[in-house]
C-alpha positions in Angstrom: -29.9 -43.7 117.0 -30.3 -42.7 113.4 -28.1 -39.8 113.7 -25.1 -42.4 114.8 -25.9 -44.6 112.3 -25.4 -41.5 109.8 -21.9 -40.7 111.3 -20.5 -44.4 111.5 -21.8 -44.7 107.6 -20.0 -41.3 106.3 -16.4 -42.0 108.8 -16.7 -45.6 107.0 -17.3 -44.3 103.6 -13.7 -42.2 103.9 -11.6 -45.4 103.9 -13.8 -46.7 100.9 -11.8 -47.1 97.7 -13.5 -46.9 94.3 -13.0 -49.3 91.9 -10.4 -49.4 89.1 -11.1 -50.7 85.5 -14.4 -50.9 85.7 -14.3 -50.3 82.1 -12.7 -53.3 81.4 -15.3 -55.2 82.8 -17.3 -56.2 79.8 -13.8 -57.4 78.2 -13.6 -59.8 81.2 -16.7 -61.3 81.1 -15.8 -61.8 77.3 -13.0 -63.7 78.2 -10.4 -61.3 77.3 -7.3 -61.8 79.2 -5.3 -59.2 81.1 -2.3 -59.3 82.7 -0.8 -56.1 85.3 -4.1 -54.1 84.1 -2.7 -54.5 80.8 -4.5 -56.5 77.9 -2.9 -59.5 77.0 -2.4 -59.6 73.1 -2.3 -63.8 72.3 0.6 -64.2 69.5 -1.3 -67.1 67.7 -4.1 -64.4 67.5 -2.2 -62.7 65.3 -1.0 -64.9 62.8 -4.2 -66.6 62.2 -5.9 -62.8 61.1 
């Protein structure tokens, strides 16, 4: 039984897909905003520095 359990885990894990921009994840929780994977730049950000 274990040995089947073993086989369905590893035929599942091929169809796994890892994840992308986890290093962006921080900046989301900050609140940063991102649009097409891309960071959005806010133009009234820019005036005000």
């Amino acid at each position: 039984m274990l040995s089947m359990i073993y086989k369905m885990g590893m035929s599942a894990e091929r169809s796994w897909k890892r994840l992308r921009g986890f290093r962006q994840l921080a900046q989301v929780i900050e609140g940063v905003q991102f649009k097409d994977g891309k960071q959005v730049i806010n133009e009234n950000s820019r005036e005000a520095a």
